[in-house]
C-alpha positions as CSV (number, residue, x, y, z in Angstrom):
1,X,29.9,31.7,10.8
2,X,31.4,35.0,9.1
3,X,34.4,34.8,6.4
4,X,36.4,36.4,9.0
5,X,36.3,33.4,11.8
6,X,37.2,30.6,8.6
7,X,40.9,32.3,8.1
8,X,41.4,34.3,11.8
9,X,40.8,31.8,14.4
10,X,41.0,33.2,18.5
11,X,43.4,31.8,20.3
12,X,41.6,33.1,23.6
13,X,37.9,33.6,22.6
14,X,37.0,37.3,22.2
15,X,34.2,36.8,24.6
16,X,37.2,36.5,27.5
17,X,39.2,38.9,25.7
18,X,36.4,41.5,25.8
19,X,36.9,41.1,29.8
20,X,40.0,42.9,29.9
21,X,39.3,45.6,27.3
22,X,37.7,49.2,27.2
23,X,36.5,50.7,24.6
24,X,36.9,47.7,22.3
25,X,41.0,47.8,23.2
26,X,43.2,45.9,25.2
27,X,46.7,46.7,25.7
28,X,49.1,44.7,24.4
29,X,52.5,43.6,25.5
30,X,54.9,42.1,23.3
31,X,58.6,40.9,24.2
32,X,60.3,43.8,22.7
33,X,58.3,45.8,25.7
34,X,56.6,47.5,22.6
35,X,52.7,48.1,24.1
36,X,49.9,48.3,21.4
37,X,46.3,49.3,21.5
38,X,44.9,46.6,19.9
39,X,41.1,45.5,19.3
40,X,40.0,42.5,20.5
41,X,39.1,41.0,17.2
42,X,42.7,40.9,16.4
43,X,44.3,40.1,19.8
44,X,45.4,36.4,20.1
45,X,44.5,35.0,16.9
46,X,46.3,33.0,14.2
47,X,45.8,32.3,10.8
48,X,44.0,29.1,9.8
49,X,45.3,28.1,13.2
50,X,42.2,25.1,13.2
51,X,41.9,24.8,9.6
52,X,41.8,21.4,8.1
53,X,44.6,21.6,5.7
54,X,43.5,18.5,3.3
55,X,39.5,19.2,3.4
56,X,37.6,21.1,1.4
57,X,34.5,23.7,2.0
58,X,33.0,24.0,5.6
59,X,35.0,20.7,6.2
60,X,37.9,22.9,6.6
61,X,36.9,24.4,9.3
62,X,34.8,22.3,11.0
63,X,37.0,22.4,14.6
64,X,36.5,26.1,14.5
65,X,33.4,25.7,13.6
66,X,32.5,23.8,16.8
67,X,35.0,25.2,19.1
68,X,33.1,28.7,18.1
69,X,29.2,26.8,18.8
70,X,29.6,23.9,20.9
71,X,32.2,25.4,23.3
72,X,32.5,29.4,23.3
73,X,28.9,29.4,22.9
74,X,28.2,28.0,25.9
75,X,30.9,29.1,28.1
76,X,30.6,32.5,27.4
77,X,27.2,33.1,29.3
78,X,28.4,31.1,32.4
79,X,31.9,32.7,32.6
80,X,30.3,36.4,32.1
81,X,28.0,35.7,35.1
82,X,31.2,34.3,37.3
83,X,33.2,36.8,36.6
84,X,30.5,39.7,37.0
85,X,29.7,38.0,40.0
86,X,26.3,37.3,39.2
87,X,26.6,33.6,39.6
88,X,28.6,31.4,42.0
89,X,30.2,28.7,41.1
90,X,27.7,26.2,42.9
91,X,24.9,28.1,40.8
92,X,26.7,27.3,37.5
93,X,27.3,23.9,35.7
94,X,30.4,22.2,36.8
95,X,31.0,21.0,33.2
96,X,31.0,23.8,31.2
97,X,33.5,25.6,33.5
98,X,36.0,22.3,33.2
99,X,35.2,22.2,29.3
100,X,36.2,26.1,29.2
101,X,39.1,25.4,31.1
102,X,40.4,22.3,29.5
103,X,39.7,23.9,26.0
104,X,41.6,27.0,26.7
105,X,44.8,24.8,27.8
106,X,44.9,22.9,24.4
107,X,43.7,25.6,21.8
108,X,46.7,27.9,21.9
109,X,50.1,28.0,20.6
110,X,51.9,26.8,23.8
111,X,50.0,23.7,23.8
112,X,51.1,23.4,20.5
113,X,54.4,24.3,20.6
114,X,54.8,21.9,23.5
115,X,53.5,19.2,20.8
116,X,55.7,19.8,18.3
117,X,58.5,20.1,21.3
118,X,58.1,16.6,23.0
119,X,57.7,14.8,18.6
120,X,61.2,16.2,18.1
121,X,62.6,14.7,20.9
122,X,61.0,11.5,21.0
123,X,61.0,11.1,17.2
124,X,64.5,9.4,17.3
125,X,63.9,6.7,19.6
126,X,60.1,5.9,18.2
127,X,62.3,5.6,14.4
128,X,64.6,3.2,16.0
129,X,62.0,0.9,17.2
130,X,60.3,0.8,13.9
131,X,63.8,0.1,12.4
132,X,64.7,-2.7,14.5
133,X,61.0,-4.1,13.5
134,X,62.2,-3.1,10.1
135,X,65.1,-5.4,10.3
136,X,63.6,-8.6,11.7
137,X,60.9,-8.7,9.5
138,X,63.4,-8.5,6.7
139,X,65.8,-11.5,8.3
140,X,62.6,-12.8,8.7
141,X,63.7,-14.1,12.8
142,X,63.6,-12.0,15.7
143,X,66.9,-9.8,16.9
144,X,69.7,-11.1,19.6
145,X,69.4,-8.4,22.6
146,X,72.6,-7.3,21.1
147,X,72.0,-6.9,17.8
148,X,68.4,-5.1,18.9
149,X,70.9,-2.8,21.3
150,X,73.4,-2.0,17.9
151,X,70.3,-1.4,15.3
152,X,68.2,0.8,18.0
153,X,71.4,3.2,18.6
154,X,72.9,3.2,15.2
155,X,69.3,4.5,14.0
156,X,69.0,7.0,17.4
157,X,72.3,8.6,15.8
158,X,71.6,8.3,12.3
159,X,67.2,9.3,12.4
160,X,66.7,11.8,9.8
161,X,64.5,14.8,10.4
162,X,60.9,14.3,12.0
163,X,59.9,16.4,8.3
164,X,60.2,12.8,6.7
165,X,56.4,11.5,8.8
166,X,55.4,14.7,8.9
167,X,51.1,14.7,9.1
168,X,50.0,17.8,8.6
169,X,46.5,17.0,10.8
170,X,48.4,15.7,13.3
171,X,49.1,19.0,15.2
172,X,44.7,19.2,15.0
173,X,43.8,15.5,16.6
174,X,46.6,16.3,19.6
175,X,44.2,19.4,20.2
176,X,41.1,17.3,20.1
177,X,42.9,14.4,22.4
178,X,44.7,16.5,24.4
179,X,41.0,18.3,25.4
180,X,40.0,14.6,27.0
181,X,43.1,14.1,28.6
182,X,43.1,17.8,30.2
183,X,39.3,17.2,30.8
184,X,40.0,13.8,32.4
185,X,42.4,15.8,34.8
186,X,40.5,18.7,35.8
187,X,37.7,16.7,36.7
188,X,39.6,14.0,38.5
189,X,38.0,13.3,42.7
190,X,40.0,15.2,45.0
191,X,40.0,18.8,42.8
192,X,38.3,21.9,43.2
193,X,37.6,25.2,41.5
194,X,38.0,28.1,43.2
195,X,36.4,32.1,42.6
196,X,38.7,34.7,43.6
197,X,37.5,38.7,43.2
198,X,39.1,41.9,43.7
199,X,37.6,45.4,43.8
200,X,40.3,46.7,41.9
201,X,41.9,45.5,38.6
202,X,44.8,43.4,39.6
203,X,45.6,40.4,36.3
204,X,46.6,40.4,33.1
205,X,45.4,37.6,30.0
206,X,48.1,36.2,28.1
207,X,47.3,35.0,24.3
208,X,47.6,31.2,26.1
209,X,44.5,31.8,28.7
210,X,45.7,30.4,31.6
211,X,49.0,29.5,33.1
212,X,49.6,25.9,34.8
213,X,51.6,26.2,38.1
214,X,53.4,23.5,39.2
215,X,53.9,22.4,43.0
216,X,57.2,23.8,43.3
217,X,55.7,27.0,42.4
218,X,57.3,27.1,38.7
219,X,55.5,28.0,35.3
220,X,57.7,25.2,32.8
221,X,56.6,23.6,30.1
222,X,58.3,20.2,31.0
223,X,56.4,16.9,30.8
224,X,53.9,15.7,31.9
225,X,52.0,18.7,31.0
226,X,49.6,18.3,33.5
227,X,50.6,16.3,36.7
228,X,48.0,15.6,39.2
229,X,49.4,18.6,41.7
230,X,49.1,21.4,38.6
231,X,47.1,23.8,39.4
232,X,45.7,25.7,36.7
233,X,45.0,29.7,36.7
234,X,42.8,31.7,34.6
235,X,42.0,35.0,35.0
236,X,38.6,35.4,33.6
237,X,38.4,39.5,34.0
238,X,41.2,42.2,35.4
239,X,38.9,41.5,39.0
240,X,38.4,37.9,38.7
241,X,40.9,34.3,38.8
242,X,39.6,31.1,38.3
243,X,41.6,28.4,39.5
244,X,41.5,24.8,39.3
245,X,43.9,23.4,42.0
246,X,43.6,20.5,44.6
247,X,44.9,21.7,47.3
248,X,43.0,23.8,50.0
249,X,45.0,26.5,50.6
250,X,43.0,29.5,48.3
251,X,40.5,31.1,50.8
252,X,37.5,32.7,48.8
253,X,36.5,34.8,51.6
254,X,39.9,36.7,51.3
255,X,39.1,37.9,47.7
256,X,41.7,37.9,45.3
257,X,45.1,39.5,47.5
258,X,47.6,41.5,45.2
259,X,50.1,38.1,46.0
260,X,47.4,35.4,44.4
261,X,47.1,38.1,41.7
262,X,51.0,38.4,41.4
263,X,51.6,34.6,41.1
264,X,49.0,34.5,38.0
265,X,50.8,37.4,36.5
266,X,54.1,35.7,36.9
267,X,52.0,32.7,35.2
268,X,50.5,35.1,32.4
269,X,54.0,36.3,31.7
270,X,55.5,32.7,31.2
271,X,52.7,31.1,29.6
272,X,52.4,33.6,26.8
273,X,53.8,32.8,23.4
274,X,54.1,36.2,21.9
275,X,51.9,39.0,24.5
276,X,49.8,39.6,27.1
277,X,47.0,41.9,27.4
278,X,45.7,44.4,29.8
279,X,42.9,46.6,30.4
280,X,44.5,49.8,29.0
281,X,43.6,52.0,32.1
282,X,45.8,49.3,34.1
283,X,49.4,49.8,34.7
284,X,52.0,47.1,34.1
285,X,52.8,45.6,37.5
286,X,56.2,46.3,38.2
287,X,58.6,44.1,37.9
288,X,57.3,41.6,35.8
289,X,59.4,41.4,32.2
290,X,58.6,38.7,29.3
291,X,61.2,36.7,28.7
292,X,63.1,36.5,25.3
293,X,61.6,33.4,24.3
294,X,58.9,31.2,25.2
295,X,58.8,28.2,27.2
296,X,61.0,24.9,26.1
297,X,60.9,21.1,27.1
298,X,64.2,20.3,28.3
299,X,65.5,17.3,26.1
300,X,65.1,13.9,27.7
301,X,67.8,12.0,28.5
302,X,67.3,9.1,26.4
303,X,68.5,4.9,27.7
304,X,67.0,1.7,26.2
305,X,67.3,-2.3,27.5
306,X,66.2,-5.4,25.7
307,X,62.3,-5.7,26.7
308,X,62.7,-8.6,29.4
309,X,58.5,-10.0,28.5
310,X,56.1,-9.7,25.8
311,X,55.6,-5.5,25.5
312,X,52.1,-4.9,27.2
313,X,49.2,-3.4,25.6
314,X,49.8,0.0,23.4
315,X,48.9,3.0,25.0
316,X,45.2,4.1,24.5
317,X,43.7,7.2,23.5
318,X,41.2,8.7,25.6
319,X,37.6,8.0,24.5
320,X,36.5,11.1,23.1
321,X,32.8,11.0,24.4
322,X,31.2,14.1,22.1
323,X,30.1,12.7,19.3
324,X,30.3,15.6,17.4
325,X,34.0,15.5,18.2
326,X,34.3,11.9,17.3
327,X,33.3,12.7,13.8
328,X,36.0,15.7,13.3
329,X,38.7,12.9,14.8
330,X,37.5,10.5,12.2
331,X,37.7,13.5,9.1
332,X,41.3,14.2,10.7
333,X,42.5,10.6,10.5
334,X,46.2,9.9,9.3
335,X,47.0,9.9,5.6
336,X,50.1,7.9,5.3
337,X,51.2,5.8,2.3
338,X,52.7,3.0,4.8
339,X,55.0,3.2,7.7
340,X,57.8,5.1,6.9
341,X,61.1,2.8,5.4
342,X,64.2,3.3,6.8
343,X,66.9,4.0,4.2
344,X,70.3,3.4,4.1
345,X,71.5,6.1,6.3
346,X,68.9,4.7,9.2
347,X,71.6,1.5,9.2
348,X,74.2,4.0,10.1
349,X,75.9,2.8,7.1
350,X,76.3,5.6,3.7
């Protein structure tokens, strides 16, 4: 691995970037409308985007390392021969398509910001609990339902900034586990891929990959992220789609039709963070604008009652089943001090 892939890390791999370029150049689109020639090796990529921000040496960047050799490595062969239309997708491995897909979903900035999005607004609620555990292990007794009901809002109101727990590796393992929960979805019983081709150049690649459409026909970035009716679009060259839905309504034998390739535009469009890229010899489809911002999770509406039985079983992490993977979880590990303490102004008193 080059100097270069340690600090510049590809939001979309340059081997599917390299689909929708000529002569080394796609176009790019930004939200001011401002369109750039831009080479591949410096179109959807952020700095130390992967990087390990408490290691040292190749431990750094040992995600990149083995998103770049474990994952694009292999993908990049079978999505060539798909999109080129060498291959079919009964010829090709079922498993490094889904990882491809399920990687590209996670590994970007939406997936990110979408992350960081749903912490802020649940961060509130999760420091009241640990405050009203706070308080009865201090009394020493458990809580009355009321006085659970007056410490859980008065901290609600009063929870200081999410900065106070911030991890600074925890952005990295909600890559790694959001990969198995996306993985886990894509390959669920009842879902399909489908192949769509056109003769002529018809989609665009945003720097996210692929778009997830919901049933209703909407691109938002509301959880949960990926419902069991998403379907998930991925234009793999300006001729190609790749679609992961499961319903039965795509009809391969009809090629990719200028309203398929419309919706994943529409989906390219929302999906991006910052641009989207085209092959420069294509023109912009008409009348398809980015948006001033990106995509937002509407703020829950937050209620709470007394818990009526003993709480059940905490929620469980997917079993990350590469073991190559597992060892980059365990170097990514929390480092806390202790549970954070609330302070006086958690009590809703100065």
């Amino acid at each position: 691995m080059g100097a270069n892939t340690a600090k510049e890390h590809h939001l979309v791999p340059k081997y599917w970037l390299r689909a929708f370029a000529e002569d080394g150049h796609v176009l790019e689109r930004r939200r001011t409308d401002a369109e750039h020639r831009t080479p591949v090796r410096r179109a959807a990529v952020a700095r130390h985007f992967n990087t390990d921000p408490l290691a040292e040496g190749e431990q750094r960047v040992a995600l990149e390392t083995y998103l770049d050799h474990q994952v694009d490595g292999p993908c990049a062969p079978v999505l060539r021969a798909l999109r080129e239309g060498r291959a079919t997708l009964e010829e090709v491995s079922d498993a490094v398509v889904l990882d491809a897909l399920a990687w590209q979903v996670v590994r970007t900035r939406a997936f990110r910001s979408f992350d960081e999005q749903v912490g802020r607004h649940m961060f509130p609620a999760v420091w009241a609990a640990e405050v009203v555990g706070y308080y009865e292990e201090r009394l020493g007794r458990p809580l009355s339902e009321a006085e659970r009901m007056e410490v859980f809002w008065a901290a609600v109101r009063t929870a200081p900034d999410p900065s106070v727990t911030d991890d600074p590796r925890s952005a990295l393992r909600a890559l790694i586990r959001g990969f198995e929960r996306t993985r886990n979805v894509l390959a669920a019983p009842g879902r399909r891929l489908v192949l769509l081709h056109s003769t002529e150049p018809l989609l665009m690649l945003s720097d996210s990959g692929v778009a997830l459409r919901r049933k209703d026909g909407s691109f938002t970035l509301t959880p949960p992220l990926l419902p069991e009716t998403i379907e998930v679009f991925a234009p793999l060259s300006p001729n190609c789609l790749l679609v992961s839905t499961p319903r039965a309504h795509h009809r391969p034998r009809k090629g990719l039709t200028r309203k398929i390739a419309a919706r994943a535009n529409a989906g390219a469009v929302a999906w991006c963070q910052d641009a989207v890229y085209r092959l420069p010899s294509m023109p912009w489809p008409a009348p398809l604008r980015l948006a001033e911002t990106s995509l937002e999770v509407r703020p829950p509406r937050l209620s709470a009652v007394p818990a009526q039985h003993p709480p059940g079983p905490p929620a469980a992490h997917p079993e990350i089943r590469d073991a190559d993977l597992r060892a980059i979880l365990e170097q990514l590990a929390a480092v806390r001090s202790g549970p954070p303490v609330p302070g006086a102004n958690a009590t809703g008193h100065s």
